[in-house]
C-alpha positions as CSV (number, residue, x, y, z in Angstrom):
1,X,0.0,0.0,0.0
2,X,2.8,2.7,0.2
3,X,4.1,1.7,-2.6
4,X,1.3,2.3,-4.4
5,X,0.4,5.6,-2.7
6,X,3.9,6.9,-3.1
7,X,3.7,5.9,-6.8
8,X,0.0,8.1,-7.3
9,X,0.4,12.0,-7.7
10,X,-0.5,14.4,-5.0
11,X,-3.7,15.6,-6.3
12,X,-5.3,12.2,-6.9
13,X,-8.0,11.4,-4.4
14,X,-7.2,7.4,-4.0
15,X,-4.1,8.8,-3.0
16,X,-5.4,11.2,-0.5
17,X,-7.0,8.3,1.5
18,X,-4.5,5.9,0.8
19,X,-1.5,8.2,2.7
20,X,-4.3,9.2,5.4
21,X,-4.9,5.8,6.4
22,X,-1.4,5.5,6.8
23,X,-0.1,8.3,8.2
24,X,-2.8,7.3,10.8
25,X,-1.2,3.7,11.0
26,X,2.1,5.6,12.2
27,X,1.0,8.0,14.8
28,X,-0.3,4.8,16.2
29,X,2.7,2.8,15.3
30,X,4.4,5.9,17.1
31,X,2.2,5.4,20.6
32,X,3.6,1.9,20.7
33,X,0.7,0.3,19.1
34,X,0.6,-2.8,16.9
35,X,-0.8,-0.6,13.7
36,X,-3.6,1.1,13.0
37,X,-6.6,-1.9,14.2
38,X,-5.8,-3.8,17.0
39,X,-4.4,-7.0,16.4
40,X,-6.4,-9.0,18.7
41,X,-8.7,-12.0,17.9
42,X,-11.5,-11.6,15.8
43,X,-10.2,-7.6,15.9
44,X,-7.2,-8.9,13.9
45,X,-9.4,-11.2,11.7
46,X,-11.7,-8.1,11.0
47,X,-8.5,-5.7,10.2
48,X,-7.3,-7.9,7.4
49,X,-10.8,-8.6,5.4
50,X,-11.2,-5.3,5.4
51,X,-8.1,-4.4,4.1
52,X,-7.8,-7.0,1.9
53,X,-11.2,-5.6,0.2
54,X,-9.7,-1.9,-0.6
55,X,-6.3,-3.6,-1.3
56,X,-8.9,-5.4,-4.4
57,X,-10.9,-2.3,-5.4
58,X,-7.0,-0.3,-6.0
59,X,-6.0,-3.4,-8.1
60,X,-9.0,-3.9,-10.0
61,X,-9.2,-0.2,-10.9
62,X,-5.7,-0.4,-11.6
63,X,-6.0,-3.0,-14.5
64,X,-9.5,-1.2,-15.5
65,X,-11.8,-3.6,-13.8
66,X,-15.2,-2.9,-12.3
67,X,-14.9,-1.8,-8.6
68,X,-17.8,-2.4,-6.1
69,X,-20.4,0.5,-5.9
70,X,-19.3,2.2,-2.5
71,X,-15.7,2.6,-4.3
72,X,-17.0,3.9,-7.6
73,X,-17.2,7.7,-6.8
74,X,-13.9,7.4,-5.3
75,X,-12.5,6.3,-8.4
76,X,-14.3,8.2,-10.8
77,X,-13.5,11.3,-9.3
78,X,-10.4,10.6,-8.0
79,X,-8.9,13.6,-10.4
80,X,-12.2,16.0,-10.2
81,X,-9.9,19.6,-9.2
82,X,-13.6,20.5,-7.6
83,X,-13.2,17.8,-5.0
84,X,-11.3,19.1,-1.8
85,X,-8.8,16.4,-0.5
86,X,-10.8,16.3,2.8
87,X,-14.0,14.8,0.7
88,X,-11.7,12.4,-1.3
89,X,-10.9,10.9,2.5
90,X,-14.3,10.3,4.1
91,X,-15.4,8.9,0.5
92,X,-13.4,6.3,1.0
93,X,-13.9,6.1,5.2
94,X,-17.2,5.7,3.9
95,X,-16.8,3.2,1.6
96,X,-15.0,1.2,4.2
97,X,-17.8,1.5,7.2
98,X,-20.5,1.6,4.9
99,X,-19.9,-1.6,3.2
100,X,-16.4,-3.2,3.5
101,X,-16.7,-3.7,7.3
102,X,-19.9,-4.8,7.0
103,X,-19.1,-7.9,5.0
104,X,-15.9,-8.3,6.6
105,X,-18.3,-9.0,10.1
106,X,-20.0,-11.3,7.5
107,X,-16.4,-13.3,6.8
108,X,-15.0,-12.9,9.8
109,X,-17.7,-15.0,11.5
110,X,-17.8,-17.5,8.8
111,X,-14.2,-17.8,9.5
112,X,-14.3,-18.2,13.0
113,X,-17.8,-20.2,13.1
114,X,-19.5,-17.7,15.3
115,X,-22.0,-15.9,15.4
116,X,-21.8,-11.9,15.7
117,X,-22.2,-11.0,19.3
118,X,-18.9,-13.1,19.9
119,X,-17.0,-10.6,17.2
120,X,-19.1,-7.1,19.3
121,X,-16.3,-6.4,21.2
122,X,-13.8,-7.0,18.6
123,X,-16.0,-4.7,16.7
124,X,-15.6,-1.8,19.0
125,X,-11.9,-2.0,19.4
126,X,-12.0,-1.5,15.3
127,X,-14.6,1.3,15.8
128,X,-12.0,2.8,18.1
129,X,-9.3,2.7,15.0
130,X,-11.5,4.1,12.6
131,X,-12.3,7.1,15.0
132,X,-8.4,8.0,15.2
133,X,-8.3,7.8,11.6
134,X,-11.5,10.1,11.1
135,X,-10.0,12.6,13.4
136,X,-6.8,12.6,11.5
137,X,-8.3,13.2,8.6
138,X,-10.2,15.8,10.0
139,X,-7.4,17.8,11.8
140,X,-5.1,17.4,8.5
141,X,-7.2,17.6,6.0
142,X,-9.7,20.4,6.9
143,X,-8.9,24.3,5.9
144,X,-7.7,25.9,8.9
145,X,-10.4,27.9,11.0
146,X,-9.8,30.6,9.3
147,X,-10.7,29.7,5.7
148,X,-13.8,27.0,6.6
149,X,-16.8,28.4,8.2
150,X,-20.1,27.8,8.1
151,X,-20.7,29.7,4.7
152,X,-18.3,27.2,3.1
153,X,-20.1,24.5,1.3
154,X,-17.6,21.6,2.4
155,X,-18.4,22.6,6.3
156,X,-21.8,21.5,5.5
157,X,-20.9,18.0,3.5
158,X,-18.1,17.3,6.0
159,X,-20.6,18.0,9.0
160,X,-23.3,15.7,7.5
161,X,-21.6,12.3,7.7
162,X,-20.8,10.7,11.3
163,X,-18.8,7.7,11.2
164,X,-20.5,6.9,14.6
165,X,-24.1,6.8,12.7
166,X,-22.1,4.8,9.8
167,X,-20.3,2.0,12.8
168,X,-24.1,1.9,14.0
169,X,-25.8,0.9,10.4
170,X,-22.7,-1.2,9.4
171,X,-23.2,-3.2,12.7
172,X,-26.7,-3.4,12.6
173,X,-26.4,-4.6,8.7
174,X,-23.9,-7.0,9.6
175,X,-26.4,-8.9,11.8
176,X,-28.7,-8.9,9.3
177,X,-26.8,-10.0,6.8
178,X,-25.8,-12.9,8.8
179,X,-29.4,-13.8,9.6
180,X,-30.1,-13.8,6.0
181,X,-27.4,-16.5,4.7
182,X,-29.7,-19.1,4.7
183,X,-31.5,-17.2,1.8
184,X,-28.9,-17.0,-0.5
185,X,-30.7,-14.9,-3.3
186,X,-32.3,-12.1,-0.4
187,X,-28.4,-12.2,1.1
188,X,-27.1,-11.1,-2.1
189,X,-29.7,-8.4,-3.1
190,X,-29.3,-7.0,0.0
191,X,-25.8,-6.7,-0.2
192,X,-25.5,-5.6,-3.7
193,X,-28.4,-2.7,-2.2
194,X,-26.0,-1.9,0.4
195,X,-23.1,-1.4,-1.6
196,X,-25.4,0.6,-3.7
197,X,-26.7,2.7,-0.8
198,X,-23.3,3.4,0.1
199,X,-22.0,4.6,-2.7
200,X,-24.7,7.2,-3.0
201,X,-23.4,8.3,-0.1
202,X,-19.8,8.6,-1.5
203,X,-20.8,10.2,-4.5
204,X,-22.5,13.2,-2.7
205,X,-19.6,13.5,-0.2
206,X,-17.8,13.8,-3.4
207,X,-20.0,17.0,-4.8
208,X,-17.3,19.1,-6.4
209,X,-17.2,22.5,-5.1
210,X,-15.5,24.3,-7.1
């Protein structure tokens, strides 16, 4: 991954997320932490599924491959000079609370052959991760005081997504999901709606602004 982020000019927007996820990963690293999740049981297990899914989306697009519908935008406008870095980065938090870590609850219990109340915990230790790298992105990536106020349109669409609200539905969509997979057709459309749902949401944090 920071090969490939190194090898991706500044301005484009895969970039942007890809070196705030890691720069993340080393402030933590720096605290005398094992990474950015917490390596830790089904924590661990979650942490590499859900890498392991963004890790596909950058290759597929790489080659010119379809990528799933909560990485689309991402993609698309990846080079948009109306999209503020800041927007580039909670597209693709987005994209990975909205949808990845959803199914990677989904996998990780399959794995491990439980159910998802033994993985809750676990959950909430990843939850924790995510937070530090919201708030990364938000102190780095955000105009100073001084240039975003509330007249600024990207106060508004940064403002209006809440990775808390976003750990709340991907939880509660896990569980469903795993109550559906004994109907393999109503599994799959729900999951191909919530990659769809997601992406909507990635495509209007992605509203160019000029």
């Amino acid at each position: 991954m920071r090969a490939a982020a190194d090898a991706l000019p500044d301005g484009d927007g895969v970039a942007v997320f890809t070196r705030a996820c890691l720069a993340a990963t080393r402030q933590t690293d720096a605290a005398g932490h094992a990474g950015l999740f917490p390596g830790v049981a089904g924590a661990g297990e979650l942490e590499l599924r859900l890498a392991r899914r963004y890790a596909a989306a950058v290759d597929a697009a790489a080659v010119g491959l379809p990528v799933p519908a909560c990485w689309r935008p991402l993609f698309q406008l990846r080079h948009h000079p109306g999209v503020r870095p800041l927007q580039f980065a909670l597209a693709g938090l987005n994209a990975q609370v909205g949808h990845d870590l959803v199914l990677a609850v989904v996998d990780a219990c399959q794995a491990l052959g439980c159910e998802p109340a033994r993985l809750e915990s676990d959950f909430d230790r990843l939850g924790a991760a995510l937070t530090g790298l919201e708030e990364h992105i938000r102190e780095h990536l955000a105009p100073g005081p001084e240039t975003l106020d509330v007249t600024d349109p990207l106060a508004h669409l940064a403002g209006v997504w809440s990775l808390e609200r976003a750990r709340e539905g991907a939880w509660a969509a896990a569980r469903m999901l795993w109550g559906a997979r004994r109907a393999p057709e109503f599994a799959r459309e729900c999951a191909e709606r919530l990659d769809a749902g997601t992406g909507l949401v990635g495509r209007c944090l992605l509203t160019p602004l000029g």
